[in-house]
N, C-alpha and C positions, 0 to 999 in steps of 0.2 A: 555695284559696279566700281572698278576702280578706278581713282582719280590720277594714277600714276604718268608723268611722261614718260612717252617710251622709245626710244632711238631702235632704227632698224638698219640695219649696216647692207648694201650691197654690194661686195666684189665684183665685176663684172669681166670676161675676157672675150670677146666675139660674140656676143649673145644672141644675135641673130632674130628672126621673128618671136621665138618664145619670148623673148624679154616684155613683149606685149602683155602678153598673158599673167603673166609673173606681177609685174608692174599694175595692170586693172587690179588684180585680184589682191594687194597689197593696199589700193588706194580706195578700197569699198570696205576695209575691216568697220566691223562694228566700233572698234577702240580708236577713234579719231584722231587722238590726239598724240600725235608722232611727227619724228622728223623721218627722213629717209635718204639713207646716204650712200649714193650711190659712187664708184669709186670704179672710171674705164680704164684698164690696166691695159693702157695704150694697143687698145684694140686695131687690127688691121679691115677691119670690111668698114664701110661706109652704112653699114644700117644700123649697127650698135650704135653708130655716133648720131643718126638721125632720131633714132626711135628715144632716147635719153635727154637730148635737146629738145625735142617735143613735148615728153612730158614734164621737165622740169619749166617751158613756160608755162605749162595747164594748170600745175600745183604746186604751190609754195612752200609744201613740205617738204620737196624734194630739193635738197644739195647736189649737185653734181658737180664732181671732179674729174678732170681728166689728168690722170698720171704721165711723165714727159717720155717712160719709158716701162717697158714691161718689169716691174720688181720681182714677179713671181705671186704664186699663187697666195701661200702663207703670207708672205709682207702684205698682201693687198689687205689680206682678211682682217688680220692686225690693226692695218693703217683703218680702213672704215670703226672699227672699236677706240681708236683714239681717238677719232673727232667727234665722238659721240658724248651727247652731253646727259640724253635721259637718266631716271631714277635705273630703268631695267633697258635691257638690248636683247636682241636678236639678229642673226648674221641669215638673211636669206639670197638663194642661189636663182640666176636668172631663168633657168629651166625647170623650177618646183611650183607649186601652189599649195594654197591654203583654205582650211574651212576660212567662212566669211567670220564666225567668232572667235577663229585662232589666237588672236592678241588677248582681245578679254579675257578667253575662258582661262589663258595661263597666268595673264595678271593677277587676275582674281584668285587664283590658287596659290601664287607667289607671298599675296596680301594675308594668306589666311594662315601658312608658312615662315614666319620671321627668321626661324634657322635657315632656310633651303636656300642655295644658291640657282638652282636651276628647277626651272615645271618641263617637266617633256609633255610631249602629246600620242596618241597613237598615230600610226604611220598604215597608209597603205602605199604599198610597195609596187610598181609595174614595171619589171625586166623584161627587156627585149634584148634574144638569143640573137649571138653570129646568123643563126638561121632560119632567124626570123620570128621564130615562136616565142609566144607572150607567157609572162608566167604572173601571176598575182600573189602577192603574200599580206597579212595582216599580222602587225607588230603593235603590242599593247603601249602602253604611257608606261613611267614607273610607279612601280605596284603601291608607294606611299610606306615599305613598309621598313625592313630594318636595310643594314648594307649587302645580305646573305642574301635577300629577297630580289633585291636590285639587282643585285651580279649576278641572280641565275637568269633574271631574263636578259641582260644583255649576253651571258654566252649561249645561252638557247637560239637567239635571232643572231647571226652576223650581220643584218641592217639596223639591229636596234641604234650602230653607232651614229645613227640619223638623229639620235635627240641630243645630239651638237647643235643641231637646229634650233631646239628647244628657246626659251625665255631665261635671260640671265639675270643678277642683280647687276649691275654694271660693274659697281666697282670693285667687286670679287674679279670678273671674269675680267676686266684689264689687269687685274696684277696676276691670275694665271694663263691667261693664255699666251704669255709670250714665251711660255715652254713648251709649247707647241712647235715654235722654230727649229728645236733642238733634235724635232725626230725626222727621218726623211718623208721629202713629200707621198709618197704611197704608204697607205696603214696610216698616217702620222695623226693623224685624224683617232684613230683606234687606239693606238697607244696614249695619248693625249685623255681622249674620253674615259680609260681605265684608271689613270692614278686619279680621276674631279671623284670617279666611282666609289674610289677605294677609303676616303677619307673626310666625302660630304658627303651634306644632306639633298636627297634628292626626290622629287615629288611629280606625281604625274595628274592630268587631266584628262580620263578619256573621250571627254566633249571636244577637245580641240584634236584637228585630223590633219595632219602633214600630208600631202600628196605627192611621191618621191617616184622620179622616173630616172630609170636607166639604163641606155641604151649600147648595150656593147658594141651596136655593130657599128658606131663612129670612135669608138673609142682605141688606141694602138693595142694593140694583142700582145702581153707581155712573153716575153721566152720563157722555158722550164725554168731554165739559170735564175732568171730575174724574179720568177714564183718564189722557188723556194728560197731566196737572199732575202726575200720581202718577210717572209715567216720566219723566217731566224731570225730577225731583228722584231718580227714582233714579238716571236717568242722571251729573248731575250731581253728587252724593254719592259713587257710588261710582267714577266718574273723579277726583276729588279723592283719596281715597284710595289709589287707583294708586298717583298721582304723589306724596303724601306721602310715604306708608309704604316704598315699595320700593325697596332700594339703585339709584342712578341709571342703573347698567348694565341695570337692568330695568324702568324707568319706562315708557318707549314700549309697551315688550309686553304691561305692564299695560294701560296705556290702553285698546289695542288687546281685549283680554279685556272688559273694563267696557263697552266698545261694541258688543262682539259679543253679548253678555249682553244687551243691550234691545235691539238688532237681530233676536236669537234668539225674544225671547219677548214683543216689541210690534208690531214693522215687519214681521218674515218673512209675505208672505202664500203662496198656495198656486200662485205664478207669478211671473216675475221682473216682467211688466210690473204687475201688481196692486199688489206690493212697493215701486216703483219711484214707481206715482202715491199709495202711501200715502204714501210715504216726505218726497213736495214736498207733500203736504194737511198733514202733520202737522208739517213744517218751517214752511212759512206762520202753521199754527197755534202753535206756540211763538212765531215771533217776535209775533206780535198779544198775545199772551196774557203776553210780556213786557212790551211797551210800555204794554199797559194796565195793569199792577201797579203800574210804574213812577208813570203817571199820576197812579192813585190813592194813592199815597202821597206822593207831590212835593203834590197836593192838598189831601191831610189833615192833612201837615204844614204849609200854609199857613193851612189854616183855624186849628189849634192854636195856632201863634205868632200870627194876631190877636188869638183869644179871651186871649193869656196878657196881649196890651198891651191891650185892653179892659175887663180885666179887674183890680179894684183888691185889692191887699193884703186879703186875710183874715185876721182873728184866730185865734190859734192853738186848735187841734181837740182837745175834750177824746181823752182814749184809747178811755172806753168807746164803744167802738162802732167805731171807726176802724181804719183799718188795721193801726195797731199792735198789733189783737187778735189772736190765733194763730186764734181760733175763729172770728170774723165772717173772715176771710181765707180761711180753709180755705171757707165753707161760700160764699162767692163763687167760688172756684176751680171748685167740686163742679156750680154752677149750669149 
């Protein structure tokens, strides 16, 4: 068994009753000996702030912070991985559970792994449709085997990017996850998990079992528009890291993966011809949806530099209040 400490990061944003569930089944791991950090991203209901306050006077493992303003999702994630002191980490979400062995079983694989930054586990998966209906899926661990083996099962599952979840060393995943910020909050998660993929080691334990639910029908229902922007940036992201990260003998193959990966799980429809006239709507659609970006910003930049030449020398700005305050900054960020 391992002897490891192990910090467990929780973000939290309105977590409502699940945070219950979450919380018991976090504080009954087999693997004791942890802190647990939890981190209220200035929640608006009253039962997040009860239910946190309650259990951090039950057990003294548990840190609670409460944040003075919403930073956002990523910052929060972030900010619980800095105060964290264990040898290894784990970021868990208030609506997920875990087997009772989850900690150990990936510690103990981590311990037997000196190269690996990350143990995944396998995941079962329960989506619930706009319309109600339940779907089940089952996502393996990682396969232990080379980086080839790795990448086909993450583009096989488009939930495998749930072994985010997984067991970290700590102080790897604080010095990469703060490129995490750099991608947008939807996919970001995705494209993040692609470059750890593409260039470590990564190891799975099918003993340990993520329990991952999600529920579309509380979730905002994104536009067409905002579908396919979201896959062009992941398209684009995680093709750039192909060709980055991987020795030049395997740059093309990568590519070739990153494209089959949003072919797989945006373009593919249920016929080659369907596939085929999706594939020239949403090509047209990208280029328009370029041009017009472009527009708009060749614009704004125009208007900007008139305003800068119409515009005469201002006396200089006392502090309070100004930018230069940490707090009036923050609380504009938060807006």
């Amino acid at each position: 068994m391992s002897d490891k400490f192990i910090s467990i990061g929780m973000p939290v944003y309105n977590g409502g009753e699940s945070l219950r569930r979450a919380l018991d089944c976090l504080l009954a791991q087999t693997h004791s000996d942890f802190e647990l950090i939890i981190s209220d991203n200035a929640s608006t209901d009253t039962l997040t702030k009860a239910i946190t306050e309650e259990y951090a006077r039950r057990d003294s493992r548990i840190r609670l912070t409460r944040q003075p303003f919403n930073q956002g999702a990523v910052p929060n994630f972030i900010w619980v991985l800095q105060q964290a002191s264990g040898e290894y980490f784990m970021w868990a979400a208030h609506d997920d559970f875990w087997s009772s062995n989850y900690v150990e079983a990936l510690a103990n694989r981590l311990d037997r792994a000196p190269e690996a930054v990350l143990a995944t586990p396998s995941i079962q998966v329960a989506t619930t449709r706009r319309n109600g209906t339940t779907e089940q899926e089952i996502i393996p661990s990682a396969p232990n085997g080379d980086r080839d083996a790795t990448l086909a099962v993450y583009i096989e599952h488009f939930k495998s990017v749930v072994w985010v979840y997984g067991l970290y060393r700590r102080e790897w995943v604080a010095k990469a996850a703060p490129e995490w910020k750099q991608y947008p909050l939807l996919s970001g998660d995705v494209i993040w998990l692609w470059g750890v993929l593409l260039r470590e080691r990564i190891v799975g334990d099918p003993a340990a079992t993520f329990y991952y639910t999600a529920d579309h029908r509380v979730r905002k229902k994104l536009t067409y528009r905002q579908t396919v922007v979201m896959w062009g940036v992941v398209w684009f992201h995680i093709t750039r890291l192909s060709w980055q990260r991987l020795p030049a003998n395997d740059r093309v193959n990568g590519v070739l993966k990153a494209w089959y990966y949003v072919y797989l799980h945006h373009l593919e429809r249920h016929n080659s011809v369907v596939t085929a006239v999706r594939m020239a709507k949403l090509a047209v659609l990208w280029c328009w949806i370029g041009i017009e970006t472009a527009f708009l910003r060749l614009t704004k930049n125009g208007r900007l530099i008139d305003q800068e030449q119409e515009q005469p020398k201002e006396a200089p700005v006392s502090s309070v209040g100004s930018q230069s305050d940490p707090l009036n900054r923050g609380k504009r960020h938060a807006a």
